[in-house]
N, C-alpha and C positions, 0 to 999 in steps of 0.2 A: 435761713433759720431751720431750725430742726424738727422735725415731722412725724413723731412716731405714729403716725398711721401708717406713712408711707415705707417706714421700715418693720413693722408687720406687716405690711402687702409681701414685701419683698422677702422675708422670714417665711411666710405662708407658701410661698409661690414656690421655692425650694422645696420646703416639707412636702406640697404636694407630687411633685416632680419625684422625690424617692421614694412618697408612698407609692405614688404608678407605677416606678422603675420595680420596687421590691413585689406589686401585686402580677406584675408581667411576667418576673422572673420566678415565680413561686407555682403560676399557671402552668410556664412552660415547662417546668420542670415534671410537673405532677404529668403534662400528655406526653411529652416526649422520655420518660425514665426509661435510662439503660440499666440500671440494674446494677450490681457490683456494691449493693451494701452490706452491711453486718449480714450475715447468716442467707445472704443471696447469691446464687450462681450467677457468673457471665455466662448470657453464651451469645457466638462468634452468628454474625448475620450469615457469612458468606466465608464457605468451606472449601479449599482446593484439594482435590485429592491427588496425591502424585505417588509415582511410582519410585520407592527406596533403590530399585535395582539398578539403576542407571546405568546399564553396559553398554559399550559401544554399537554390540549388536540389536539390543533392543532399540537404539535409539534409527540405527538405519533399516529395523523392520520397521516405524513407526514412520519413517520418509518415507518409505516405498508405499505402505498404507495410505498415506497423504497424497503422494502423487500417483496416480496411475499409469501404466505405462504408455510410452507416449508414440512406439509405434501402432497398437490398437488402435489406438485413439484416431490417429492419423490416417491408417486404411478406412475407417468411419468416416473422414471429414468430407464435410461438404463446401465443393468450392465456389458456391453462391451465397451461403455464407459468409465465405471467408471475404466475398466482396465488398459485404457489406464492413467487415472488420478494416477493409486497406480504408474505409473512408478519415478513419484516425490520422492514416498514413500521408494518404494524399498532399494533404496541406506541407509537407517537403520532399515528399518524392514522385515523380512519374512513372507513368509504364512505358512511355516510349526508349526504343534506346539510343541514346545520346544524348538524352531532355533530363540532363542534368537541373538541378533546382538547390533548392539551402540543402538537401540528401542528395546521393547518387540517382540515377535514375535503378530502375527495379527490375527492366526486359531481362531473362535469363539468368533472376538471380540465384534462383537455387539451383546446386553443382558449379557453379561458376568459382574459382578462387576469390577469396576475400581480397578484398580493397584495391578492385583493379577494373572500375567502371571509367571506360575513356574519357579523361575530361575534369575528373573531380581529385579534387586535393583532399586525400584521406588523412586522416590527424595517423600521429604516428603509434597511438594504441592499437588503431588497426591495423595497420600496414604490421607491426609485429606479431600479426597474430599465425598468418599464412594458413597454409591449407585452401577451403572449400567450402561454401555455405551448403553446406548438408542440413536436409529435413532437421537430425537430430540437433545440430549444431547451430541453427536458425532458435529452434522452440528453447533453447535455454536462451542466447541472446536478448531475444525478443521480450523474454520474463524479464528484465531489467537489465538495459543495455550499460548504464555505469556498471555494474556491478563486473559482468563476461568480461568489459573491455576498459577498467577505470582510466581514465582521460579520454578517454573519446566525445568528440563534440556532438555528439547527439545527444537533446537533449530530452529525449522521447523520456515516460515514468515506467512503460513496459504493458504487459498485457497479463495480465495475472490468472485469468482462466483459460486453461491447458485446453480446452472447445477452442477457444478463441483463435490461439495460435496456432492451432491443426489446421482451422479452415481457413487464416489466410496462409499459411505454406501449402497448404492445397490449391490457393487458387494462384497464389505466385508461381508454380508450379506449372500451370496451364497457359502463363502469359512467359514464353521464350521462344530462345532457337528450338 
């Protein structure tokens, strides 16, 4: 049978629902207004400022600015520090030599040629790299190893503070021939 009270329950029950919806939405608008009506400015929360000039040269004073030179850096580094940096390291590589692990081992790596620790099977990014792990050529590797050598299986994220990587090439440094 038919029940109109219960279909004014249910007519109410809506009404009420959009009056809330419309008292919500009428609130939030009055605390949260951006602004952007009739005869109103916008303005912007958050302003980048850049530079129109964008020449090549400003753009590599603006690296150099950013990074500091990395042999200062390096004469400064201390390599009780840097021990405590190899603790990242450790969990795949050792300092003994021949104590190969998932990394080469680390005894006399810096000046040593790239990817010729006895023992270990280098991915073939590195093996084409040749040369010499030189101080400078360590502290860019180290900043992100995909990046120096992309396919190389290590799969370290790198070391992002130029401190960082001075004091453990300093203390890699002091564990060799």
């Amino acid at each position: 049978m038919f029940n109109t009270m219960r279909l004014v329950k249910i007519i109410g029950g809506f009404g009420g629902a959009l009056l809330a919806y419309l008292l919500i939405y009428m609130v939030s608008g009055a605390l949260y207004a951006t602004g952007g009506g009739e005869g109103e400015e916008q303005v912007q929360a958050y302003v980048v400022e850049t530079d129109d000039g964008g020449s090549a040269a400003g753009e590599e004073q603006a690296t150099q600015e950013a990074e500091p030179d990395f042999a200062a850096i390096l004469a400064e580094a201390d390599a009780e520090k840097g021990a405590k940096v190899f603790g990242k390291c450790k969990a795949c590589h050792k300092l003994e030599k021949g104590a190969n692990a998932t990394g080469p081992y680390l005894f006399g790596v810096v000046g040593r040629p790239v990817a010729t620790a006895e023992g270990f099977k280098y991915s073939d990014a590195l093996k084409s790299l040749g040369g010499n792990w030189e101080p400078e050529r360590l502290n860019i590797f180290l900043t992100k190893p995909k990046d120096y050598a992309p396919g190389t299986k290590m799969s370290f994220a790198g070391l992002k503070k130029i401190t960082d990587r001075a004091n453990l090439i300093a203390y890699l440094s002091t564990i060799g021939e």
